[in-house]
C-alpha positions as CSV (number, residue, x, y, z in Angstrom):
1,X,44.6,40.2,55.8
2,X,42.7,43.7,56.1
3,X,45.1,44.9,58.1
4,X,48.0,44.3,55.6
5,X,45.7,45.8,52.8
6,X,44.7,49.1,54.5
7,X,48.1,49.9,55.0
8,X,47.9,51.2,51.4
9,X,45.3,53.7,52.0
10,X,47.2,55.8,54.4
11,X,48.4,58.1,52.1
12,X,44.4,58.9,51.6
13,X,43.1,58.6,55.4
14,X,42.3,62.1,55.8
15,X,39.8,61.7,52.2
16,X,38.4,58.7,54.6
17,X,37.5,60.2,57.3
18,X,36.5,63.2,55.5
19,X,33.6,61.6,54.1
20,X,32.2,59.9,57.1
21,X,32.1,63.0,58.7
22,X,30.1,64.8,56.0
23,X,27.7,61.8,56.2
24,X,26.5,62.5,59.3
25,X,25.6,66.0,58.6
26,X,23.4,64.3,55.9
27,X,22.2,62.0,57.7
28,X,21.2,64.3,60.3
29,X,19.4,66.8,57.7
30,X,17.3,63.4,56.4
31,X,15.9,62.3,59.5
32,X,14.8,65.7,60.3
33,X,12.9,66.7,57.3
34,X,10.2,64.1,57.5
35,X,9.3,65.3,60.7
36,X,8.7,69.3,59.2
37,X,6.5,67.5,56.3
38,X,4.6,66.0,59.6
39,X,4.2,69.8,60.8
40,X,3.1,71.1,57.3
41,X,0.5,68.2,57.1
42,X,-1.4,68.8,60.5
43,X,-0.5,72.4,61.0
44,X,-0.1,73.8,57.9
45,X,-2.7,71.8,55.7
46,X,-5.1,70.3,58.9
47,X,-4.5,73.9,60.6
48,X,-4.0,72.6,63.6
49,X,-2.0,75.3,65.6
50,X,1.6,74.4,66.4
51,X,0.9,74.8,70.0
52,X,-0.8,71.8,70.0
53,X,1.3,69.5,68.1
54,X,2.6,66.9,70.8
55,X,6.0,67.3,68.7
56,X,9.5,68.1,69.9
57,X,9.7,69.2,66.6
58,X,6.7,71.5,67.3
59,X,8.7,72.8,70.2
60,X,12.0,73.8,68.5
61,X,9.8,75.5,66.1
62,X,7.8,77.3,68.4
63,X,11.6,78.7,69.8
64,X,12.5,79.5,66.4
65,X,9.5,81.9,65.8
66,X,7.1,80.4,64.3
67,X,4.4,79.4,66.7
68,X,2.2,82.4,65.1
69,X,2.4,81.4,61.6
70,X,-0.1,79.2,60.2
71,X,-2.0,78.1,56.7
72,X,-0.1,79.1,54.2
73,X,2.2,81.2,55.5
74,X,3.3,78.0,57.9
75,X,3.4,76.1,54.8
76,X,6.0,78.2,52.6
77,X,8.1,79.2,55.8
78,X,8.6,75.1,56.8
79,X,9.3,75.2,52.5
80,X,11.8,77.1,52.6
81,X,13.8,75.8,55.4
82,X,13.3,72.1,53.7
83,X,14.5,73.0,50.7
84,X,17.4,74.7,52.3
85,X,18.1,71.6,54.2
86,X,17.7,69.4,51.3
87,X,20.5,71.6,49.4
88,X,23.0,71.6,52.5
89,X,22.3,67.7,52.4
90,X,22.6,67.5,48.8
91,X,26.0,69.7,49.5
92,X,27.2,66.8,52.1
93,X,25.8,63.8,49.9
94,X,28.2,65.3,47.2
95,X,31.3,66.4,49.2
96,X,31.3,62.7,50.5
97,X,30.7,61.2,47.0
98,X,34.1,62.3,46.3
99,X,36.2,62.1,49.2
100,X,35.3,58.6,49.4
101,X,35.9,58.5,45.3
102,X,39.8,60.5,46.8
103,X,40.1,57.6,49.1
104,X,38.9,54.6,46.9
105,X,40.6,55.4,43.6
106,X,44.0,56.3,45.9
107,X,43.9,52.9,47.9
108,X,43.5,51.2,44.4
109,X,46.2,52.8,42.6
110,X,48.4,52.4,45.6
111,X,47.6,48.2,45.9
112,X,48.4,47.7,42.3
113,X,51.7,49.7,42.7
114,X,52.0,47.6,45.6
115,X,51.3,44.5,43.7
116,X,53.3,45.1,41.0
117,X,56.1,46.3,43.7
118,X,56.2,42.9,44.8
119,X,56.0,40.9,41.5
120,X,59.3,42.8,40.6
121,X,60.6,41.4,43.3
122,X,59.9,38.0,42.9
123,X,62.8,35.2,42.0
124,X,61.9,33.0,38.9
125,X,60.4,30.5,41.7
126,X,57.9,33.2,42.8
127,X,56.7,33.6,38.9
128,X,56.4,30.1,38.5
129,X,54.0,29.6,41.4
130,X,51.7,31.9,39.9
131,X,49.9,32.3,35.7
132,X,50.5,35.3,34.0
133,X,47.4,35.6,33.6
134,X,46.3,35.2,37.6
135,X,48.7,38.2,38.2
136,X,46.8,40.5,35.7
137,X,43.5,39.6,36.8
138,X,44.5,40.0,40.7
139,X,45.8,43.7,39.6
140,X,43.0,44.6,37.6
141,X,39.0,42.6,38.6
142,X,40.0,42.2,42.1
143,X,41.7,45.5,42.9
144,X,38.7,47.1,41.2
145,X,36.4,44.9,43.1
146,X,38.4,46.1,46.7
147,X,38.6,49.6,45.7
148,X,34.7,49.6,45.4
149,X,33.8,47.7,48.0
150,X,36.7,50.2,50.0
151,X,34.4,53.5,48.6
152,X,31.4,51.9,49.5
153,X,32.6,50.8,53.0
154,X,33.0,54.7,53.7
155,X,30.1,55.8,53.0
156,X,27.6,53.2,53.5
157,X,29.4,51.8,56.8
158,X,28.4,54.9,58.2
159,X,25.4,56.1,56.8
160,X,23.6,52.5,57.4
161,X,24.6,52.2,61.2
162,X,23.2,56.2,61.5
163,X,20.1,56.4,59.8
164,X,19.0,52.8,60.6
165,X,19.5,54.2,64.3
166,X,18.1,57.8,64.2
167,X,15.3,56.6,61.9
168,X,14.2,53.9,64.8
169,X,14.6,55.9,67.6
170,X,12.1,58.6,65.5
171,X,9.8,56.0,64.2
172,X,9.7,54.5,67.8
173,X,9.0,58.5,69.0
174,X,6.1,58.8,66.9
175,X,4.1,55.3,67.4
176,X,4.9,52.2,68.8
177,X,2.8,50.0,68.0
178,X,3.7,50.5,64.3
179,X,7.2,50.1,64.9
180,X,6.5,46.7,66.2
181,X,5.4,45.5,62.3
182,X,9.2,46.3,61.4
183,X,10.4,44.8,64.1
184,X,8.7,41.6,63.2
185,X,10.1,41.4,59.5
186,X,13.5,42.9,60.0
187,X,15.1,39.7,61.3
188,X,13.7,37.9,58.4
189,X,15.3,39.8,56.3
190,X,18.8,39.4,58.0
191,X,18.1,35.8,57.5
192,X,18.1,35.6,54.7
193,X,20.6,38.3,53.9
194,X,23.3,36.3,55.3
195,X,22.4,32.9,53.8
196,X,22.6,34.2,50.5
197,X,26.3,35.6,51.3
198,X,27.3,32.4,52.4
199,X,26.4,30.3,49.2
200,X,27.7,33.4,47.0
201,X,30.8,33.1,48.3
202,X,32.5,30.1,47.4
203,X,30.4,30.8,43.9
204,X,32.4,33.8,43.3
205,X,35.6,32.2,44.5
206,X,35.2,30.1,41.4
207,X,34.4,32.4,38.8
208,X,37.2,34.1,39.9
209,X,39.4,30.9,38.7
210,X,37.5,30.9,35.6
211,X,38.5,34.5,35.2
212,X,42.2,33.8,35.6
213,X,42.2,30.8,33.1
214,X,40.1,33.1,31.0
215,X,42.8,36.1,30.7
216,X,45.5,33.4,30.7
217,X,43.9,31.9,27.4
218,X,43.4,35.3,26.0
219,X,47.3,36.0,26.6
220,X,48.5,32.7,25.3
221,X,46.9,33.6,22.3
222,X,47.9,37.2,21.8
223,X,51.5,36.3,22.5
224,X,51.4,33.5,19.9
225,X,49.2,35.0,17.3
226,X,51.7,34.8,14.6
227,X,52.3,30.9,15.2
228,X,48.8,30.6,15.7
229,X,48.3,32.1,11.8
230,X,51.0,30.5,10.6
231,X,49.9,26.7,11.4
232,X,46.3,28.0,10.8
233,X,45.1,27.1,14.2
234,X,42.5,29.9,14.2
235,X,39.6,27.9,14.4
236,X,41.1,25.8,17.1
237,X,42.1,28.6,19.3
238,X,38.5,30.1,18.7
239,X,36.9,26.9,20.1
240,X,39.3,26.8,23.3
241,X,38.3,30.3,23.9
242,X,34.9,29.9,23.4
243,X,35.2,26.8,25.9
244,X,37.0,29.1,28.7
245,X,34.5,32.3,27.7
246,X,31.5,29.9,28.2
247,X,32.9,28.7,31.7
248,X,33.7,32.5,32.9
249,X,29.9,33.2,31.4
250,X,28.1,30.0,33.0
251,X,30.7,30.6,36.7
252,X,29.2,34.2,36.8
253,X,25.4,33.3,36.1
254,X,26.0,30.4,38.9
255,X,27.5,33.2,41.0
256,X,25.3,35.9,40.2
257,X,21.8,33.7,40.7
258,X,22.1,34.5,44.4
259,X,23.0,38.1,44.4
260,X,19.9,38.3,42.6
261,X,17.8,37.4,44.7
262,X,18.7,39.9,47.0
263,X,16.8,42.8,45.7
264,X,13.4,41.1,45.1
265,X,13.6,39.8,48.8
266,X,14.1,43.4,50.3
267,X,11.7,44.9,47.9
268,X,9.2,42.5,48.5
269,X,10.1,42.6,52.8
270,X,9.7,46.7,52.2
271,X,6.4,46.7,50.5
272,X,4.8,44.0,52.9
273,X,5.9,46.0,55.9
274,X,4.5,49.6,54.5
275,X,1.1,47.9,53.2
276,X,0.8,46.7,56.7
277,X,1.5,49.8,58.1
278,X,-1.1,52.0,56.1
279,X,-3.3,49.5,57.1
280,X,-2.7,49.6,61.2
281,X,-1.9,53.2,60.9
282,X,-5.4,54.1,58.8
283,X,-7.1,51.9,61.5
284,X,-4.9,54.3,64.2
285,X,-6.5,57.8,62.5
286,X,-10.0,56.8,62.3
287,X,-9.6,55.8,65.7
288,X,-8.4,59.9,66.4
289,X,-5.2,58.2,67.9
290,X,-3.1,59.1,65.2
291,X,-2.8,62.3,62.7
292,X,-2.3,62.2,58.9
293,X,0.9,64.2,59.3
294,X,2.9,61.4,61.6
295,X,1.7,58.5,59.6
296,X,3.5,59.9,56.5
297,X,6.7,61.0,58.1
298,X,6.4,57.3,60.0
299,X,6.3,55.8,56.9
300,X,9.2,58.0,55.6
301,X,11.5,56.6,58.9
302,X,10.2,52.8,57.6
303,X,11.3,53.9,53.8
304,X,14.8,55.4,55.8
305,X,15.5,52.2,57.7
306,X,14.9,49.6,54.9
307,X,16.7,52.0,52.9
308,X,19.5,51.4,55.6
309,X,19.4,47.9,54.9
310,X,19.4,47.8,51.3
311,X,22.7,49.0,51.7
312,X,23.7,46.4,54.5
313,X,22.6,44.8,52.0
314,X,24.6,45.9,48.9
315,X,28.0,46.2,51.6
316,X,27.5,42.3,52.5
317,X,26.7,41.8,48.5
318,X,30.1,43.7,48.0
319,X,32.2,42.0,50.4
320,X,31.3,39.0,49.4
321,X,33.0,39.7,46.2
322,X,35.5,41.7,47.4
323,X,36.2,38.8,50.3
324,X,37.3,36.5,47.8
325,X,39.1,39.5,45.5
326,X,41.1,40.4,48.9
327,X,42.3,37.1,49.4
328,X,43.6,36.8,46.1
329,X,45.6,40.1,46.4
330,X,46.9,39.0,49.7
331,X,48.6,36.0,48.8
332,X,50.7,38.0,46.3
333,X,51.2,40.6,48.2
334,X,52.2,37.7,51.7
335,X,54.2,35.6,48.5
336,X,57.8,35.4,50.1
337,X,60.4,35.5,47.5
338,X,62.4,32.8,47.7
339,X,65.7,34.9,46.9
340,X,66.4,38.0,49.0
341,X,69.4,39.9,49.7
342,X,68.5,40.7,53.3
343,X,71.7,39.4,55.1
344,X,73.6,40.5,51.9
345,X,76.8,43.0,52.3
346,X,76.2,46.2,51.1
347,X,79.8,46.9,50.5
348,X,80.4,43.6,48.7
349,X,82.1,44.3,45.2
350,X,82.3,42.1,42.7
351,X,85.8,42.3,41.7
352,X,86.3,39.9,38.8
353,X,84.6,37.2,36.5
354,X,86.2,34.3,38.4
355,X,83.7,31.6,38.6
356,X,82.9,28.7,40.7
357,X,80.6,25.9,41.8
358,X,81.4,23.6,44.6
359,X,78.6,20.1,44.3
360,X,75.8,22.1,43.6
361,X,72.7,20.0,43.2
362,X,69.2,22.3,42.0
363,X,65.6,21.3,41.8
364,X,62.6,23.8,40.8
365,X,60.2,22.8,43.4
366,X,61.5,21.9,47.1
367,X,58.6,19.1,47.1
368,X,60.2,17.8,43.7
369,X,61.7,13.9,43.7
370,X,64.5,15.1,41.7
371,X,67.5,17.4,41.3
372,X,67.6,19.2,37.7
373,X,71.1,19.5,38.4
374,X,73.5,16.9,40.1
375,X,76.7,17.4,41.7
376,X,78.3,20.1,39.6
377,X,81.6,20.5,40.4
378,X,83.7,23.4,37.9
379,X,85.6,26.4,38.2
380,X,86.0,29.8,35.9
381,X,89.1,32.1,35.2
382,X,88.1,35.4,34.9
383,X,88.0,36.6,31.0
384,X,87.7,32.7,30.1
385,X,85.2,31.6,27.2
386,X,83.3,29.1,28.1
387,X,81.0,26.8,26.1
388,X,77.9,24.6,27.2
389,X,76.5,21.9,25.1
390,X,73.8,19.3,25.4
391,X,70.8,17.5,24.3
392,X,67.5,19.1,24.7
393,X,66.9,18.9,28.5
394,X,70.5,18.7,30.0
395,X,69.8,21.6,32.2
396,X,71.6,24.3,30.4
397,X,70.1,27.0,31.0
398,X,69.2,25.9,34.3
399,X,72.7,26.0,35.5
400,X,73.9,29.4,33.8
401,X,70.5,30.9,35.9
402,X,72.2,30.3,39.1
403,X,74.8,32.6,38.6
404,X,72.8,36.1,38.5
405,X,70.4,34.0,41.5
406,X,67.7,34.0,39.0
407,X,67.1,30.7,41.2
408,X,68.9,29.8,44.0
409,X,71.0,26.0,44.4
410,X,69.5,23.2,46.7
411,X,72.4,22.0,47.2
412,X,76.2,23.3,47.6
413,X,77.3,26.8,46.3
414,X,77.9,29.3,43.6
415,X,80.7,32.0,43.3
416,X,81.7,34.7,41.7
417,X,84.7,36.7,42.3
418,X,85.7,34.5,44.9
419,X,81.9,35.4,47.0
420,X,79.3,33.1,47.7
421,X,76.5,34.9,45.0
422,X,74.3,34.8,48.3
423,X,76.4,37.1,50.0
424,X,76.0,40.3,47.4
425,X,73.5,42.4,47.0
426,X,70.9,41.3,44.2
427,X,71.6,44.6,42.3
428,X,75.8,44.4,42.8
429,X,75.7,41.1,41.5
430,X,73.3,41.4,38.4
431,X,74.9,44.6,37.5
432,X,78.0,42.2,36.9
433,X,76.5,39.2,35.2
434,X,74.8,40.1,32.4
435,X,72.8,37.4,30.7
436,X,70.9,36.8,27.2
437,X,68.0,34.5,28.0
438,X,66.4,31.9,25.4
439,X,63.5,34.5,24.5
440,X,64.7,37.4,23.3
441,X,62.6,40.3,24.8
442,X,62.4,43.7,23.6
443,X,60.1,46.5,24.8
444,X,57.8,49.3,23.2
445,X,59.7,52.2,22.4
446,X,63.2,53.2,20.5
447,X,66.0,51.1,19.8
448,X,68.1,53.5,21.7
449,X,65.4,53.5,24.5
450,X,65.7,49.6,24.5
451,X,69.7,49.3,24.6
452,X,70.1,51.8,27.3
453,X,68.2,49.0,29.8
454,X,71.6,48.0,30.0
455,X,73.1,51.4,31.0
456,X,70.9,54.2,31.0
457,X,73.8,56.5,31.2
458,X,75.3,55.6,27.9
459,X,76.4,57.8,25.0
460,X,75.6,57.0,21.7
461,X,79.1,56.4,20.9
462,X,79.3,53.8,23.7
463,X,75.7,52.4,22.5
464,X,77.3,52.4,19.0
465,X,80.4,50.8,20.4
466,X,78.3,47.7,22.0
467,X,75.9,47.3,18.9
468,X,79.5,46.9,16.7
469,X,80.2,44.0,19.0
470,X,76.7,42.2,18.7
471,X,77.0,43.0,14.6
472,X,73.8,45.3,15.0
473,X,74.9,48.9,14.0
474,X,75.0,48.0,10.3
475,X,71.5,47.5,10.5
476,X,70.5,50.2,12.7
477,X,72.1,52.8,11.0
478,X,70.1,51.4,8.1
479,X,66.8,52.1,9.0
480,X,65.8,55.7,8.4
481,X,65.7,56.8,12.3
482,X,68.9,55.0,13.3
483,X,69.2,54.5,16.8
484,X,65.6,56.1,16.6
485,X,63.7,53.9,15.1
486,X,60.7,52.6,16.6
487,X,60.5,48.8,17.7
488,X,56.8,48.4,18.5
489,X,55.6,46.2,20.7
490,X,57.5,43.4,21.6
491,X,60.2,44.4,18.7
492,X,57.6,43.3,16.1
493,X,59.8,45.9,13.6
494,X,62.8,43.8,13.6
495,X,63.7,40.3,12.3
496,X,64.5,37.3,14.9
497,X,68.3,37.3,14.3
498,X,68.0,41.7,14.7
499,X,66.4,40.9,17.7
500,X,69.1,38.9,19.1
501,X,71.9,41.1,18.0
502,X,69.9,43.8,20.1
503,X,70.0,41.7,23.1
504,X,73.3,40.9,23.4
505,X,74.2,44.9,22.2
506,X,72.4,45.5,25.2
507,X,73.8,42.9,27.6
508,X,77.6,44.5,26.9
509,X,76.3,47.8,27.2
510,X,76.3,46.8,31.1
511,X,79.8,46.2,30.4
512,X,79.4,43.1,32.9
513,X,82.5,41.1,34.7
514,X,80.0,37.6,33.2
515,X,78.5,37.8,29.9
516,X,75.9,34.7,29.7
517,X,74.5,34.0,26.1
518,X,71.8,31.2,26.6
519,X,71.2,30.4,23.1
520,X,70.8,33.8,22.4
521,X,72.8,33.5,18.4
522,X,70.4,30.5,17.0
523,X,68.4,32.6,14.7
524,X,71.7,34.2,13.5
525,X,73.2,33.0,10.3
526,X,77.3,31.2,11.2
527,X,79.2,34.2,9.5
528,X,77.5,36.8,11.8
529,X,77.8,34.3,15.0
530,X,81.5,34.3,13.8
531,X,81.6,38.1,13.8
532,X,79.9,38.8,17.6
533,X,82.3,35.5,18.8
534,X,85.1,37.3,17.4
535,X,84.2,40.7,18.7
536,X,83.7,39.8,21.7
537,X,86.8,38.6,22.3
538,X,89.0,41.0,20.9
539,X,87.1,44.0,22.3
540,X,86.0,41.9,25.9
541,X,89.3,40.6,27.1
542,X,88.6,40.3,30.9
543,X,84.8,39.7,30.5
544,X,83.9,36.4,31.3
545,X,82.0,34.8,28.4
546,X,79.7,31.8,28.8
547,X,77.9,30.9,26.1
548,X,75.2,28.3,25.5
549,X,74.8,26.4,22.3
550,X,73.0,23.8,19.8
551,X,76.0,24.6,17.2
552,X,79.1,23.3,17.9
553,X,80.8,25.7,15.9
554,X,79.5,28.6,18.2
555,X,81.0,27.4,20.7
556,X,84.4,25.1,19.4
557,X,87.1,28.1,19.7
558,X,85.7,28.3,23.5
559,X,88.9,28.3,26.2
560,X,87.1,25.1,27.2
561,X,83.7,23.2,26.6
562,X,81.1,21.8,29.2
563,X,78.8,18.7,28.1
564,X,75.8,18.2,30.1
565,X,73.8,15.1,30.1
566,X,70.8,14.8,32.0
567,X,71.9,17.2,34.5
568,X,75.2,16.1,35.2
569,X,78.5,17.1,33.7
570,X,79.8,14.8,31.2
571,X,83.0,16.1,30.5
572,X,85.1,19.6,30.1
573,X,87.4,20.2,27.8
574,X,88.6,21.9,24.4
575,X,86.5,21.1,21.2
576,X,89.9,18.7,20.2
577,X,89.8,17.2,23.7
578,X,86.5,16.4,23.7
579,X,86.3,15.2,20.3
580,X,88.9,12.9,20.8
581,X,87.0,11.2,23.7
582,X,84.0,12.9,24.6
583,X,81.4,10.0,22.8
584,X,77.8,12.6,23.3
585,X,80.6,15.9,22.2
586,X,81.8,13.5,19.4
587,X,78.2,12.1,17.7
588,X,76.8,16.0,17.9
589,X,79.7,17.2,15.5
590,X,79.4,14.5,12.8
591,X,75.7,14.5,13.0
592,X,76.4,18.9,12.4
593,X,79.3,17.8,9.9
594,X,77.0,15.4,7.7
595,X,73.8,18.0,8.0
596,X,76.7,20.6,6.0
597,X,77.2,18.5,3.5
598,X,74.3,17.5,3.1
């Protein structure tokens, strides 16, 4: 799972190991200076000579020069060259501050293009599996959660290991005995360090849940806000948030109660283990076996090491969180889409709109009792119009969607041109069959901007030519800005019916071999649906047009007419065929006939 993940910092190693590196040079500096404030106490302050300081600092000093300096000349000399060791460390501290920021902020950006990558690839299946709202969280909390845990992993794996070490081996240098105190306490602390961890995890794995059906409520709602003001359902959307945002808000308390704990215990381990220490080591100088100087640079070490393991500490604390956050990621990352293209020709054209399926049976889930769709048997002469009716549930749209391999069948086989769909590639074969879905979807940004999703290299004349079809350049050209105008989010600047009339425009700007219209004209008076029926077939000849409908009259000047009924197909015909023996085809046009005249 790490493995797969640290792939996407590669493009940033060099910012990684930049940092580490820099580290160590600070780390170096740190464990040093405590012993010079050791010199300046007995030799400087105490005027001990230098000489006689049983120091291998003392010794590298006394190479350096400055075995006949002492007082205050010793004191602003050793001054100097801590200060200037404290700015080269301050130099390194910094420098590794933001190569690790380089690396972190890269590896993020990277996983969430990765992320989102992937989710573009995913079939319908895929989506399904997981909640729009578990797919932003996993690209927003828990990439943010790795990508800190990622910066603090550089700089604290290091730094921790390093200091905890050189800081020991010093405080062992100095006086034994008082290194034996830390010794004592330090596996305490460990202890308990990792039996907090172990609860916090599976706490944080559930706030995590909370946080997806948090964002997924929060969604819901901003999606539907003009239903929910239109039924006046405000007050019952704000108690079902308030339910979910008490549940994220009690999960993360529940969660965050042991993480807590985790400072007091290392404060409370560090202060113990210094107050004992002053006390041995006072004990040690009034005995004359230890000097003022190396008691205060041994307590410095003791300060460095528990330092060390505050942030052991605050790593474990972080990958605890980042555990769960990781394994989140990864399963969307590992997701398999269940369509791929992999043993697909490259060279594959899709000549013509001929269609075909041979007893194709379909079911959403593979673990599913049963088939959506039951031996369909039918075939489709290129440039045909074809119409689908049925009752709410029928499987319409569910049969058009394995054409483009939006799904793929369970049973049997589609065609298209003559090709089993599973033999071209994904791109060939959707560039070909262009489809209308139920919800009409229109993106932030121009109406021009919007249409050219169906052929980015289109002229305005040929944009023009394709809104004529879909009866949606009158209105266009109406607007102030033309083609120009701004659709705001989601198309909120446009009426439903405009919104389907930009749709389609933009499905036959693909100028497809299949044009599928899944219900795509219901919020479109009968006189316009009239118009884009007609247009399309006088200006569409050899485009296949399949067209799903409530209405019969959308779809009764169809070449022929499928019923569905319950998955199955009822009957094909022409709307006089079919009314002349179809009994389902037959009761839907008198109950439309009597709702006219009505």
């Amino acid at each position: 799972m790490i493995k797969n993940l640290l792939k996407y910092a590669g493009k940033y190693k060099w910012f990684a190991l930049l940092s580490p590196l820099a580290i160590v040079l600070e780390v170096l500096i740190e464990v040093t200076i405590p012993l010079l404030m050791s010199v300046i106490v007995d030799c400087g302050i105490s005027g001990q000579p230098i000489a006689e300081k049983d120091s291998f600092i003392a010794d590298m000093l006394i190479n350096l020069g400055f075995a006949d300096k002492t007082g205050t000349d010793l004191i602003i000399s050793l001054g100097v060259l801590m200060l200037g060791l404290a700015c080269i460390s301050l130099i390194c501290g910094a420098a590794a501050a933001f190569f690790a920021a380089k690396a972190g902020m890269g590896f993020g950006a990277e996983l969430r293009f990765g992320i989102f990558k992937k989710i573009q690839g995913f079939s319908f299946a895929n989506v399904d599996k997981f909640s729009t709202g578990s797919l932003i969280t996993r690209m927003t909390t828990d990439i943010n959660m790795i990508q800190n845990a990622f910066m603090m992993a550089i700089r604290m794996l290091v730094r921790s290991p390093l200091m905890f070490t050189m800081a020991i081996i010093m405080a062992f240098s100095i006086n034994k005995k008082l290194s034996l105190i830390f010794m004592c306490i330090a596996p305490v602390m460990f202890a308990l360090i990792l039996l907090i961890g172990s609860a916090a995890h599976k706490r944080f794995t559930k706030m995590f849940k909370k946080y997806d059906k948090f964002n997924t409520s929060i969604q819901e709602n901003l999606i539907a806000i003009r239903v929910v003001k239109a039924f006046v359902r405000a007050k019952h959307e704000k108690d079902k948030f308030k339910v979910s945002n008490d549940e994220l808000k009690d999960a993360s308390i529940f969660a965050e109660k042991l993480i807590i704990l985790n400072g007091p215990i290392m404060s409370v381990s560090i202060y113990s283990c210094i107050i004992l220490i002053l006390w041995v080591g006072s004990k040690l100088i009034l005995g004359g076996n230890m000097q003022l100087g190396d008691l205060m640079s041994f307590i410095t070490y003791i300060q460095q090491i528990f330092m060390s393991l505050m942030m052991v500490s605050m790593i474990f604390v972080m990958s605890v969180m980042a555990k769960t956050s990781m394994k989140r990621v990864s399963e969307v990352l590992e997701e398999k889409s269940d369509i791929n293209d992999d043993s697909a020709d490259e060279n594959l054209k899709v000549k013509d709109g001929s269609i075909e399926f041979k007893n194709v049976s379909f079911k959403y889930s593979k673990n599913a009792e049963n088939n959506v769709l039951k031996d369909i048997d039918f075939s489709i002469k290129s440039g045909e119009t074809i119409g689908i009716i049925g009752g709410t549930g029928s499987a319409k749209s569910s049969l058009v969607q394995l054409i483009p391999r939006l799904y793929d069948v369970t049973e049997g086989e589609v065609t298209v041109g003559g090709i089993n769909v599973k033999n071209y590639k994904l791109q060939e074969l959707r560039d070909n069959v262009s489809m209308v879905l139920q919800t009409n979807v229109l993106f932030s940004g121009t109406i021009e901007e919007n249409l050219r999703w169906g052929n980015e290299n289109a002229t305005l004349d040929e944009i023009r030519k394709a809104a004529k079809i879909a009866q949606a350049d009158e209105f266009v050209m109406s607007f102030p800005d033309g083609y120009k105008t701004d659709l705001g989010q989601g198309g909120v600047n446009v009426s439903g019916g405009q919104k389907q009339r930009l749709c389609i425009a933009r499905a036959i700007l693909k100028n497809p071999k299949v044009l599928i219209l899944d219900d795509s004209t219901s919020a479109v008076d009968t006189a316009t649906d009239g118009k884009i029926r007609e247009g399309m077939k006088n200006l569409l000849p050899e485009t296949t047009k399949i067209i799903i409908a409530q209405r019969i009259n959308s779809v009764q000047h169809a070449d022929r007419i499928i019923v569905l009924d319950d998955g199955k197909i009822d009957d094909i015909g022409t709307h006089d065929e079919l009314l002349s023996r179809n009994e389902i085809y037959k009761e839907v046009y008198v109950s439309q006939q009597e709702g006219k005249m009505e």
